[in-house]
C-alpha positions as CSV (number, residue, x, y, z in Angstrom):
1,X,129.8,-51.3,-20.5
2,X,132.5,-52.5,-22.4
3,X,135.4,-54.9,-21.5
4,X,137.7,-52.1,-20.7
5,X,135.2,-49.9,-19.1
6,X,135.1,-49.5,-15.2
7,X,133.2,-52.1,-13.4
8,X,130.8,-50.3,-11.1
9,X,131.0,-46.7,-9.4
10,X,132.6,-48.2,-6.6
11,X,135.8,-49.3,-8.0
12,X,138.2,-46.1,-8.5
13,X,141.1,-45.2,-10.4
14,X,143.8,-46.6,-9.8
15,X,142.2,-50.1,-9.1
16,X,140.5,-49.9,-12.4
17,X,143.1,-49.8,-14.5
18,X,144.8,-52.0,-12.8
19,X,142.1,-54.7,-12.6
20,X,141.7,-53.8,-16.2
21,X,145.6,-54.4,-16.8
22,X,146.1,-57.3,-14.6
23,X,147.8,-60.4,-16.6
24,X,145.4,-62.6,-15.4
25,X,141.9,-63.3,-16.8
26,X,139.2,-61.5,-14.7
27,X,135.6,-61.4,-14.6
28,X,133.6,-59.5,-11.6
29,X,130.1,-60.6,-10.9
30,X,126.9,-59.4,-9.1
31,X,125.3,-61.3,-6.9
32,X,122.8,-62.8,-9.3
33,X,125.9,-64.3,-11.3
34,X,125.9,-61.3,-14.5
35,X,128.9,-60.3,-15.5
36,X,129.8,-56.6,-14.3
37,X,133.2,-56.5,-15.2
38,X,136.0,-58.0,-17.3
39,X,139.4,-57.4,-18.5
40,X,141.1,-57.5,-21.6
41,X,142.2,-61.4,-21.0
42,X,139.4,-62.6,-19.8
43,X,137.0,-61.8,-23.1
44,X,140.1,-63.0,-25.2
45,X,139.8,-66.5,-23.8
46,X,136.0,-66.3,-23.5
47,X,136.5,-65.1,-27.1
48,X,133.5,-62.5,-26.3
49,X,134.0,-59.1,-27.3
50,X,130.9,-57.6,-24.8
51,X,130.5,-60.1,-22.1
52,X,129.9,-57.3,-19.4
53,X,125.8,-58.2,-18.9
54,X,125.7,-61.6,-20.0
55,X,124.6,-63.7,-17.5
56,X,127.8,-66.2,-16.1
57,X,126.0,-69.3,-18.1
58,X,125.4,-67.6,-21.3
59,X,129.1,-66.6,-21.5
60,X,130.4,-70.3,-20.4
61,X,128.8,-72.6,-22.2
62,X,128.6,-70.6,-25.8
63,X,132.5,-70.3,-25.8
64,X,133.4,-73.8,-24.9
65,X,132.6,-74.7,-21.2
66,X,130.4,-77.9,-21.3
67,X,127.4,-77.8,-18.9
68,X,128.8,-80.4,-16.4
69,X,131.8,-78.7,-15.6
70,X,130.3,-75.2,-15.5
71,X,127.6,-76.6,-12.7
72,X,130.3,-76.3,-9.7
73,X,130.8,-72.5,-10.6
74,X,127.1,-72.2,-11.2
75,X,126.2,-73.5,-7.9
76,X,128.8,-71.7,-6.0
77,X,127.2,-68.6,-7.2
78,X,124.0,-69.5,-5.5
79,X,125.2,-70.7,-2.1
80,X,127.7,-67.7,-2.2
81,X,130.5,-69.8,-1.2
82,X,134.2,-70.1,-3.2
83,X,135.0,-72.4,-5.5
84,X,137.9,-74.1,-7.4
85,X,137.6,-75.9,-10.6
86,X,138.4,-77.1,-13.8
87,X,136.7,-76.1,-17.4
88,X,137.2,-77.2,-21.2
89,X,137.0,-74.2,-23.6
90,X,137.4,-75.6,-27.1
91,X,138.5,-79.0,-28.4
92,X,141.7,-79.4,-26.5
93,X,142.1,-75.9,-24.0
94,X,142.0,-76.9,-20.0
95,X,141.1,-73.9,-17.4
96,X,141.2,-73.9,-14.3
97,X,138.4,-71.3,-12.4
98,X,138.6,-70.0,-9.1
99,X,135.5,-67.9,-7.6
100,X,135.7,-65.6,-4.7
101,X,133.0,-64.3,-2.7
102,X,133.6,-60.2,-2.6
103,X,133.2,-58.3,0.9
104,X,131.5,-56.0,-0.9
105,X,129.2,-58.2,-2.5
106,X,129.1,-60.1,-6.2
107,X,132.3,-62.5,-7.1
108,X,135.3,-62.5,-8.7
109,X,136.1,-65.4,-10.8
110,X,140.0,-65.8,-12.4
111,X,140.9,-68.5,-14.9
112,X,144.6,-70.2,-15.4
113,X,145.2,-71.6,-18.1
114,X,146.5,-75.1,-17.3
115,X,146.3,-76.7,-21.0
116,X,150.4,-77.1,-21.0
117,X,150.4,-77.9,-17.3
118,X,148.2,-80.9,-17.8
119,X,150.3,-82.0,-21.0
120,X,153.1,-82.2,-19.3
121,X,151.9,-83.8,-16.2
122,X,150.4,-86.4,-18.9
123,X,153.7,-86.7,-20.7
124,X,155.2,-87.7,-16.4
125,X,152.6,-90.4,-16.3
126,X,153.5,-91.9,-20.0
127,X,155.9,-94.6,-21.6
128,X,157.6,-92.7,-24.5
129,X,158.1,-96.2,-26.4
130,X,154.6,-97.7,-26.8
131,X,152.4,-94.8,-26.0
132,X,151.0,-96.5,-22.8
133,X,150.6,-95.3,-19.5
134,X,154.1,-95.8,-17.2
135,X,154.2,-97.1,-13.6
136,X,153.4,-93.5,-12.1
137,X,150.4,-93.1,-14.5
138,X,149.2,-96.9,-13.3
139,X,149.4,-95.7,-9.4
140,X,147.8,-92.8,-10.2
141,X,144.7,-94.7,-12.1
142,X,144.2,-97.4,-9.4
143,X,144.4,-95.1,-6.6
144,X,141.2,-93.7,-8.3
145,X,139.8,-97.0,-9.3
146,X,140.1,-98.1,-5.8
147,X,138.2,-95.2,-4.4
148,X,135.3,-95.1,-6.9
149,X,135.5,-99.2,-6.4
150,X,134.9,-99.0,-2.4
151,X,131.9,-96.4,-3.1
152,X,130.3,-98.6,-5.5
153,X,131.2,-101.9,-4.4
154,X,132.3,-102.5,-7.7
155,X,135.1,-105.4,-7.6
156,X,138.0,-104.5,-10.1
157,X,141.0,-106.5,-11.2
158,X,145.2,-105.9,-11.6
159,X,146.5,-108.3,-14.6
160,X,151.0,-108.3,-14.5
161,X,152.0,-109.5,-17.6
162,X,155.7,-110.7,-17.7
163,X,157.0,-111.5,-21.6
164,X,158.3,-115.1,-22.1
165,X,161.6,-115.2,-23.8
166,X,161.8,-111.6,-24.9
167,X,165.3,-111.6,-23.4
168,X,166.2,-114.1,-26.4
169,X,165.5,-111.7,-29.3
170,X,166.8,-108.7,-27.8
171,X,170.1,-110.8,-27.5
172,X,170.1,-112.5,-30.8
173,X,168.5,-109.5,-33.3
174,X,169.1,-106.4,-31.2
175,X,167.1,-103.8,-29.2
176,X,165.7,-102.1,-32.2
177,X,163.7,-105.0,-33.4
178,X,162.9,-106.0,-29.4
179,X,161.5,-102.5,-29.8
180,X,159.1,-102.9,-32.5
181,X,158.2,-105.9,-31.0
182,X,157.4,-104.2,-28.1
183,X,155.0,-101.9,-29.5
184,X,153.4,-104.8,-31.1
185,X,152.3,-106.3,-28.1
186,X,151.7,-103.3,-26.9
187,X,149.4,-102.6,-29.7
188,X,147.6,-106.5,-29.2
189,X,147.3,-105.8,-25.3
190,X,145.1,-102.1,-26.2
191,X,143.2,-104.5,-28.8
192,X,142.4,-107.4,-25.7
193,X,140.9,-104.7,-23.5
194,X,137.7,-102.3,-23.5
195,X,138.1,-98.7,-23.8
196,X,137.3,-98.2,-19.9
197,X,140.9,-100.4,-19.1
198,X,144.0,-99.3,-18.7
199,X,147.3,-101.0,-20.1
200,X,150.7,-99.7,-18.7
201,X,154.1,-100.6,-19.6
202,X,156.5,-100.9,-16.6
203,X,160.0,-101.2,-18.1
204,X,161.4,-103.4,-20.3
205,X,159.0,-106.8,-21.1
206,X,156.8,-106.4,-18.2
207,X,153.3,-105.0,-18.6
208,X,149.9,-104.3,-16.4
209,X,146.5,-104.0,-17.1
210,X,143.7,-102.9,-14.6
211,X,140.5,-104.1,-15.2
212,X,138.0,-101.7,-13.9
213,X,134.1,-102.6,-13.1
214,X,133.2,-105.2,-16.4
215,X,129.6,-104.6,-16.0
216,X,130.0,-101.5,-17.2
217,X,128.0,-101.9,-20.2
218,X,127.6,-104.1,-23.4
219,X,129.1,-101.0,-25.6
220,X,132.4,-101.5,-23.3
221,X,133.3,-104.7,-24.5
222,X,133.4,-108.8,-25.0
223,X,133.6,-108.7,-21.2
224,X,131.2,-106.4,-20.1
225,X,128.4,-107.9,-18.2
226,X,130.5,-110.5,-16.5
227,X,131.7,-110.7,-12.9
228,X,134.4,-110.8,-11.7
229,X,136.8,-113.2,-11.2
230,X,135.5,-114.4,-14.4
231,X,136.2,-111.7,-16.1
232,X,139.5,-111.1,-16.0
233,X,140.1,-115.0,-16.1
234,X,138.5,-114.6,-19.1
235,X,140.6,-111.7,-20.5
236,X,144.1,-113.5,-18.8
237,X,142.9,-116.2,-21.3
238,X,142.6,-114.1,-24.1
239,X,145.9,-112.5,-23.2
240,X,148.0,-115.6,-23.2
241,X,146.2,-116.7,-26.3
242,X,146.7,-113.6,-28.8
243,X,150.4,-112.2,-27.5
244,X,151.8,-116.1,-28.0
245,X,150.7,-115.9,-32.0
246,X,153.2,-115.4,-34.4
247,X,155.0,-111.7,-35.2
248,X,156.3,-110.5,-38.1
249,X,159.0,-107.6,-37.2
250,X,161.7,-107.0,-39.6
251,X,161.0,-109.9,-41.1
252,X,162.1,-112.2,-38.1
253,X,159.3,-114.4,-37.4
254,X,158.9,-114.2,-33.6
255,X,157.2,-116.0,-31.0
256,X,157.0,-114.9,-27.7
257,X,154.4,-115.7,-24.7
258,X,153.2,-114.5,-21.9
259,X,153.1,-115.0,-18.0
260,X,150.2,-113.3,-16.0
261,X,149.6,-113.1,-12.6
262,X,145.9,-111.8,-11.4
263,X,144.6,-109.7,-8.3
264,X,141.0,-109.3,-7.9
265,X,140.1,-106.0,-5.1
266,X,139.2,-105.8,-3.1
267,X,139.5,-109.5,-1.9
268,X,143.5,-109.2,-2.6
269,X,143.7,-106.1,-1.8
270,X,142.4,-102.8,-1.2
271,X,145.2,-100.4,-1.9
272,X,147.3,-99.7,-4.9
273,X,150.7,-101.3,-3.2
274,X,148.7,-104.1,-2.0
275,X,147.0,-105.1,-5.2
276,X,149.9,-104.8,-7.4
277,X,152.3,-106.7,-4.9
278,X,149.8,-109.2,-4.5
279,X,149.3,-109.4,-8.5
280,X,152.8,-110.2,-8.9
281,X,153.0,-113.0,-6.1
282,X,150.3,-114.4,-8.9
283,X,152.7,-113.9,-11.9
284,X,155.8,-115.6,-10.3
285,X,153.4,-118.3,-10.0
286,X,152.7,-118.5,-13.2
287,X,156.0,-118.1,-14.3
288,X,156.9,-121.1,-12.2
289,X,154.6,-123.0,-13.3
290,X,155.9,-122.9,-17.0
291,X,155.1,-119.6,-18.0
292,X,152.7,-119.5,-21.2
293,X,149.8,-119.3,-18.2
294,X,147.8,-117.3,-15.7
295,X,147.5,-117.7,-12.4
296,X,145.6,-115.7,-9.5
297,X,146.6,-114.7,-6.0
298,X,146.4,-116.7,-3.1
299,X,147.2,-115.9,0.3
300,X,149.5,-118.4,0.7
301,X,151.6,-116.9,-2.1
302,X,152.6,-114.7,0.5
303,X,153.9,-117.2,2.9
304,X,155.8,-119.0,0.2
305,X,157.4,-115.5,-0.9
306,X,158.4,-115.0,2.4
307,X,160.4,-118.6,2.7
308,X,162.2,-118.0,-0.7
309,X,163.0,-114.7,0.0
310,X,164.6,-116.4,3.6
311,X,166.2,-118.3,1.5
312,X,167.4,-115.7,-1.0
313,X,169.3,-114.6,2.2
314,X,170.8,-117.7,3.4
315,X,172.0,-118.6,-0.1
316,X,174.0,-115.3,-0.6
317,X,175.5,-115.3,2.9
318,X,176.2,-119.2,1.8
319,X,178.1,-117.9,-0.9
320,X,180.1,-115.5,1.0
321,X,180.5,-117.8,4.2
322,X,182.1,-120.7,1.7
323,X,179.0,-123.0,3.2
324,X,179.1,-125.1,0.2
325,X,180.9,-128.1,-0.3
326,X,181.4,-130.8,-3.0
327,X,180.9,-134.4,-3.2
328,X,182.2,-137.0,-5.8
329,X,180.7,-139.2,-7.3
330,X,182.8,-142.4,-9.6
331,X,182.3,-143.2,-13.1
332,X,183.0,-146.6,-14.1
333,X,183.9,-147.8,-17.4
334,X,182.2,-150.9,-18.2
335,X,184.9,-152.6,-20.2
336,X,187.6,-152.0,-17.4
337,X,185.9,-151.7,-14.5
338,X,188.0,-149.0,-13.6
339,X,187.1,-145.6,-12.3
340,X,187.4,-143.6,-14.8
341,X,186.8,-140.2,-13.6
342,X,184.3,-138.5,-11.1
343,X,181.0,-136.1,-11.5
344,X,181.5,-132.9,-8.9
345,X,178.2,-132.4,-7.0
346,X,177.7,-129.2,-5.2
347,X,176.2,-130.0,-1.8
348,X,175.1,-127.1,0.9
349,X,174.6,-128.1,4.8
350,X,172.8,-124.9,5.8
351,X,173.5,-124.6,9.6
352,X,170.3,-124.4,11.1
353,X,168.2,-125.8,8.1
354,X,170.3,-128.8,7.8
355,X,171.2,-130.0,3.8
356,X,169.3,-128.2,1.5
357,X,168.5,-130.4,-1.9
358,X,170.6,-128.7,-5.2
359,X,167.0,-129.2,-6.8
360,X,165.8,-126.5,-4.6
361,X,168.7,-123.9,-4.2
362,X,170.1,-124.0,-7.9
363,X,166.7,-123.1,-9.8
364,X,167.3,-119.8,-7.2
365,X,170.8,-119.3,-7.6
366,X,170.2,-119.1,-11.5
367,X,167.5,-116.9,-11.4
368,X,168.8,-114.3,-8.9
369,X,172.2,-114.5,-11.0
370,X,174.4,-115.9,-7.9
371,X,175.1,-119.1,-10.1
372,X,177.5,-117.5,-11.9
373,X,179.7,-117.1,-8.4
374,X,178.7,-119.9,-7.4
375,X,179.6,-121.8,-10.6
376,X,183.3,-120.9,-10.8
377,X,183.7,-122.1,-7.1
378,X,182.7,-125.4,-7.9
379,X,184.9,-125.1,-11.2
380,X,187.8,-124.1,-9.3
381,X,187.5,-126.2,-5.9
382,X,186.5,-129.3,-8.3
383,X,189.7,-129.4,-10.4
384,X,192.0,-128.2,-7.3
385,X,190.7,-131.3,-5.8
386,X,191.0,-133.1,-9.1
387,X,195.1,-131.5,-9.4
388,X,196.3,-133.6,-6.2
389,X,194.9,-137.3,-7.4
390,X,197.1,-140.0,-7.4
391,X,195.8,-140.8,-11.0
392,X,194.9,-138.9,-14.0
393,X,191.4,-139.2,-13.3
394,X,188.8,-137.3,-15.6
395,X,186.8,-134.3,-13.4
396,X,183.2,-133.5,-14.6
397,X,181.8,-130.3,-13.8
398,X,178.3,-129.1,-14.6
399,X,177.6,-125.7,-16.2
400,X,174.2,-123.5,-16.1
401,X,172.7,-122.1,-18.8
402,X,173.2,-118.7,-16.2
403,X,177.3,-119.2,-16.8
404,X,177.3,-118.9,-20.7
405,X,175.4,-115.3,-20.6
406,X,178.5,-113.1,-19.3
407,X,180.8,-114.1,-22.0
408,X,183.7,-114.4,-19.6
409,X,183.4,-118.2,-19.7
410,X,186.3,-119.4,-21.5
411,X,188.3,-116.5,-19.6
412,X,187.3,-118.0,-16.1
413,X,187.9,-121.5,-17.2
414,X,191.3,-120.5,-18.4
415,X,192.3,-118.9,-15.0
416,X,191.0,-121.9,-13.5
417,X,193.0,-124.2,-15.3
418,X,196.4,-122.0,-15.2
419,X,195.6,-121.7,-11.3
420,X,195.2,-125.7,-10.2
421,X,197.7,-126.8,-12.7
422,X,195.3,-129.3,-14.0
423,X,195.3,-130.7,-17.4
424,X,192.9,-129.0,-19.5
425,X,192.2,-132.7,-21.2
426,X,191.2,-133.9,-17.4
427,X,187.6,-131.8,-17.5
428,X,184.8,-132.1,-18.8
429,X,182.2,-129.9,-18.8
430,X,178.7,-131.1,-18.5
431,X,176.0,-128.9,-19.9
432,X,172.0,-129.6,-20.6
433,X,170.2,-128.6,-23.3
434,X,168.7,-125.9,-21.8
435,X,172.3,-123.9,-22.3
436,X,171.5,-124.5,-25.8
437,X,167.9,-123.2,-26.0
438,X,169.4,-119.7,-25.3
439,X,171.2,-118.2,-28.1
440,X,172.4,-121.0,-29.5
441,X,175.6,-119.8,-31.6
442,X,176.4,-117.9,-29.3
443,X,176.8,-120.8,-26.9
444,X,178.4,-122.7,-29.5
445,X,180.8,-120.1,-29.4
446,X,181.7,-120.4,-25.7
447,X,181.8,-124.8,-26.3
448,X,184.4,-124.2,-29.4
449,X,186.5,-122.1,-27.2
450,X,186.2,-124.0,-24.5
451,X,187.4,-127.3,-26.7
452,X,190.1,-125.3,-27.9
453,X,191.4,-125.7,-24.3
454,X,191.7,-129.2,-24.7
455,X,188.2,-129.4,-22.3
456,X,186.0,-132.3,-23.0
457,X,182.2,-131.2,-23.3
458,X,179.9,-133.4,-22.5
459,X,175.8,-133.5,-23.1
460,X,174.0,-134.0,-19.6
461,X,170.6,-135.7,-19.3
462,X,170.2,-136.5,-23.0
463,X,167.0,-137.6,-24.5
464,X,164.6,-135.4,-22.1
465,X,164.7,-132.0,-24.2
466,X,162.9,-132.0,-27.7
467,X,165.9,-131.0,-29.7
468,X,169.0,-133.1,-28.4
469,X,169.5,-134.7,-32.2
470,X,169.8,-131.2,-33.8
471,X,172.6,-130.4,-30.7
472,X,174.5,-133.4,-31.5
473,X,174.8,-132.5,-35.2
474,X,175.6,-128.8,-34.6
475,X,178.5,-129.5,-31.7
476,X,180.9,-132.9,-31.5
477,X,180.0,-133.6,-28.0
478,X,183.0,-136.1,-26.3
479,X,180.3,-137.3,-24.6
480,X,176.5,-138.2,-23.8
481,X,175.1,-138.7,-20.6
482,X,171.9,-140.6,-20.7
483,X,169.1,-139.2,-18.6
484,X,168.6,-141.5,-15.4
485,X,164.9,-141.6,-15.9
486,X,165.5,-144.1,-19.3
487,X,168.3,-146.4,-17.0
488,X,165.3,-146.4,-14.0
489,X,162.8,-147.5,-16.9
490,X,164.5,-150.4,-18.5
491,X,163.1,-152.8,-16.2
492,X,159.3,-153.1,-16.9
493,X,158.9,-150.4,-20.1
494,X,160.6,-151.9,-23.6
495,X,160.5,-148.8,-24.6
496,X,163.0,-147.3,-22.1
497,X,165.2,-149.8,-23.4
498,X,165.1,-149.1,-27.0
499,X,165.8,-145.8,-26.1
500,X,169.3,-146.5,-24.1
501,X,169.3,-148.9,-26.9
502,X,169.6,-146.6,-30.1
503,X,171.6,-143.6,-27.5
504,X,174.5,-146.1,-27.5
505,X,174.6,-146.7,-30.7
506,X,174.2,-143.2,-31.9
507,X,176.7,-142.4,-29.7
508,X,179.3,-145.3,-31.3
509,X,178.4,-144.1,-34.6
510,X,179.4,-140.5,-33.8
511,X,182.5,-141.5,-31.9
512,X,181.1,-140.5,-29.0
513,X,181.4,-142.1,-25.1
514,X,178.0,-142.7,-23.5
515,X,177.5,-142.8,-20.3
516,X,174.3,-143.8,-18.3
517,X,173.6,-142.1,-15.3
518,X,171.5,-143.2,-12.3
519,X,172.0,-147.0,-12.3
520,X,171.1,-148.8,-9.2
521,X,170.7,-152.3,-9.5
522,X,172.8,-155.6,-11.1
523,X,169.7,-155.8,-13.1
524,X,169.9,-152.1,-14.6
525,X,173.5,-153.0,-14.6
526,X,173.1,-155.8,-16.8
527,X,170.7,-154.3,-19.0
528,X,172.8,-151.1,-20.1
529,X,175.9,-153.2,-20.6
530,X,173.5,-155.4,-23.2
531,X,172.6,-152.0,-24.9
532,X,176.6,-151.2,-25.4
533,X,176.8,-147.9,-23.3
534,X,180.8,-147.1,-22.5
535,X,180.5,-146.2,-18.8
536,X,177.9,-146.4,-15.9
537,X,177.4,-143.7,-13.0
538,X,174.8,-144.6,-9.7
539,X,174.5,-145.7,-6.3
540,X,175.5,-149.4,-7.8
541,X,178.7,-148.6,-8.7
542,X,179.3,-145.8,-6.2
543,X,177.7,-143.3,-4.3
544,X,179.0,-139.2,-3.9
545,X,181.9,-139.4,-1.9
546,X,184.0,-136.8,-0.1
547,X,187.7,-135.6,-2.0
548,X,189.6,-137.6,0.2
549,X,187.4,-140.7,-0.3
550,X,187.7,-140.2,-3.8
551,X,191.7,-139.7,-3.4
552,X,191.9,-142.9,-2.0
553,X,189.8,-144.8,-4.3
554,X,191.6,-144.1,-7.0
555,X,194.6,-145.2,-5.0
556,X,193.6,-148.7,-5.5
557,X,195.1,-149.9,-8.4
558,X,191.4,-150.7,-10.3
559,X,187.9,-151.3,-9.1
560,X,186.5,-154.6,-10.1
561,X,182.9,-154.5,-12.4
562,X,180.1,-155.5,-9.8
563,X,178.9,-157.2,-12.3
């Protein structure tokens, strides 16, 4: 009986030719499992010319079907019961079988094709940029992982990986080389892991990798054979090791590192939303902590995300509620004695939580992005206050590295000034080196246009960064602030005082005020008038004050030195 040929006496005309016809492949078997009938499409996939006789496994397997995946079919046949699968014909040709018990006895088994279906549905679950699986295709994976992990009791791990100053080269050398950086470390993260992980990109510098059972096998690895948590310690290690060397793209020499944050299941978890929340918790951790670092969950992650998100909330509605106000604080020039200007100090009195320290809310306002609001309120409220003195007082303001990113700077300094009516050569500006760190010409941009103006620019907490000598030479800073943890130290460390020492003088030799900040005694007092520093600011000399307090110091005709 040949392919075309009817399939037993008890199929007629017009159902032969029509099951002959029929678009789909179709194979009819007896209940043994030998094949009684096929169409036309079903021997062209099986690629057999005369499969009507061959027993079901002699037709499978020849053409394609491996063994394993044939079995369902196989043992369907015996138990006379239907049955839905998937089969491999060829090197890359993906079927999908369905077998029927007949009424009248025997089985009919239909094939779809599904190779382009399953493409597709790979192409959904992968990031077109590096090749690796996207965010869908990493649910999709640790949904699995999870169930094979609570049949085994295999334990399994969820690394987040969050690039360190990527931002920085994407800004300064454009997207197309933050590309091909990218797929660099995209291309050192498939070479950290064994062939049984999974690495996923999740959108723009952030990556994941999930860590499936490490003992595995020795073939599977460097970590194979080792339990967990040490394995994945061991391979967060290795992560923060090999993506913070050195990359050539473009020829720009880059450097980048890595943050990662670890979640072991199912201790931290034992669902895909769970383990991946919890994994992050661990990377903001790490983040926090310096970035450059792992770190792993721990429950009380979740509590401490909780309270900042709290106060994510407060601090917006703080924004909008005008809960913030400003305190003053004089500086005194040392030759004079005289107030010579005052620092604004943003201060927030948080109804129910009482005052909230600036060291704790600013770090959030800057990285949720409110700073920048934030920012031009103090600007503005600082040199309307500053407008209405009875002298011609100096205002300093500080500036976040957050406020230099939007390029509207200058602009909103402008407005400001045209808005108060105060004189442009009244404010200074106070940034920290951390502004510079960021795209530095591009910063020095902003400062240039800002001294344009007539604004004074001053260098906050100098001597605590690494670079501050290579900022003075790039940008003629009016002044330098010297960091109060040198002023605090002159008393029993030398070497405090040496430093103070040569920051006045450096700051003489460049024309440039110094000012130290944070002085609290007559002897500190004493000490940086000795080392030749132009002004003083601290709790000696006078505490943050409210505007009106400040008003009617500078009232007084001139404030006496306590020394």
């Amino acid at each position: 009986m040949s392919a075309l040929t009817a399939p037993s006496p008890s199929i007629a005309l017009p159902f032969e030719a029509a099951l002959a016809e029929m678009a789909a492949p179709l194979l009819l078997l007896d209940a043994g499992g030998s094949i009684v009938f096929a169409n036309a499409r079903a021997a062209a996939l099986l690629a057999c010319a005369e499969p009507v006789g061959l027993p079901l496994p002699a037709l499978l397997v020849p053409f394609g079907a491996a063994e394993p995946e044939a079995e369902p079919i196989l043992e369907a046949v015996r138990a006379a019961r239907p049955v839905r699968t998937r089969l491999t014909l060829g090197s890359d040709r993906r079927v999908e079988a369905a077998l029927a018990p007949l009424s009248a006895g025997g089985f009919a088994l239909t094939f779809e094709d599904v190779t382009e279906q399953l493409r597709g549905a790979a192409l959904a679950r992968q990031e077109p940029l590096t090749g690796l699986c996207n965010r869908v295709g990493l649910h999709d994976r640790l949904d699995a992982a999870l169930s094979e992990a609570a049949r085994t009791g295999a334990p399994l791990a969820v690394l987040m990986l969050d690039l360190d100053r990527f931002k920085t080269v994407n800004d300064t050398l454009g997207h197309p080389v933050g590309d091909a950086l990218l797929r660099k470390v995209a291309e050192r993260l498939r070479r950290a892991t064994r062939s049984g992980d999974l690495v996923a990109r999740l959108g723009g510098d952030e990556f994941a990798i999930l860590q499936v059972d490490p003992q595995l096998g020795p073939q599977l690895g460097p970590y194979a054979g080792v339990e967990q948590p040490h394995a994945a310690e061991a391979l967060a290690r290795r992560l923060v090791d090999l993506v913070g060397r050195t990359y050539i793209v473009d020829g720009h020499m880059l450097n980048v590192g890595v943050s990662v944050g670890v979640a072991i299941a199912p201790a931290d978890g034992q669902n895909a939303d769970d383990l991946l929340k919890h994994a992050d918790l661990a990377l903001y951790r790490a983040k926090a902590a310096g970035r450059g670092t792992y770190r792993f969950f721990e429950p009380a992650m979740n509590a401490q995300m909780q309270a900042r998100r709290g106060l994510e909330i407060d601090l917006r509605r703080a924004l909008a509620l005008k809960q913030f106000d400003l305190a003053f604080q004089p500086q005194i020039q040392l030759e004079s004695g005289e107030v010579t200007g005052f620092e604004a100090l943003l201060r927030w009195n948080h109804p129910e939580r009482g005052p909230v320290s600036p060291a704790l809310f600013i770090p959030l306002a800057e990285e949720i992005g409110i700073i920048v609001g934030i920012g031009e309120w103090v600007l503005r409220t600082a040199c309307r206050e500053a407008a209405r003195w009875p002298q011609p007082a100096s205002i300093a303001v500080n500036l976040s590295p957050v406020q230099f990113r939007g390029g509207r700077l200058v602009e909103t300094v402008v407005n400001v000034l045209a808005q108060t009516g105060l004189d442009p050569a009244r404010l200074e500006l106070e940034i920290t080196e951390g502004a510079l760190l960021e795209n530095t010409d591009s910063v020095l941009d902003v400062l240039n246009g800002l001294r344009a103006l007539g604004v004074k620019i001053s260098m906050d907490d100098f001597g605590t960064g690494y670079s501050s000598l290579s900022y003075l030479q790039k940008f003629p800073f009016d002044k330098i602030k010297i960091d109060q943890s040198f002023v605090r130290g002159m008393e029993g460390n030398a070497e405090c005082g040496a430093i103070v020492r040569a920051i006045a003088r450096l700051g003489a030799s460049l024309g440039m005020r110094t000012t130290a900040e944070g002085v609290e005694t007559a002897d500190q007092l004493d000490a940086i008038r000795a080392e030749g520093c132009t002004e003083v600011q601290g709790y000696l000399t006078g505490r943050p004050m409210p505007a009106a307090q400040a008003a009617a110091l500078l009232s007084a005709s001139s404030v006496a030195s306590p020394a």
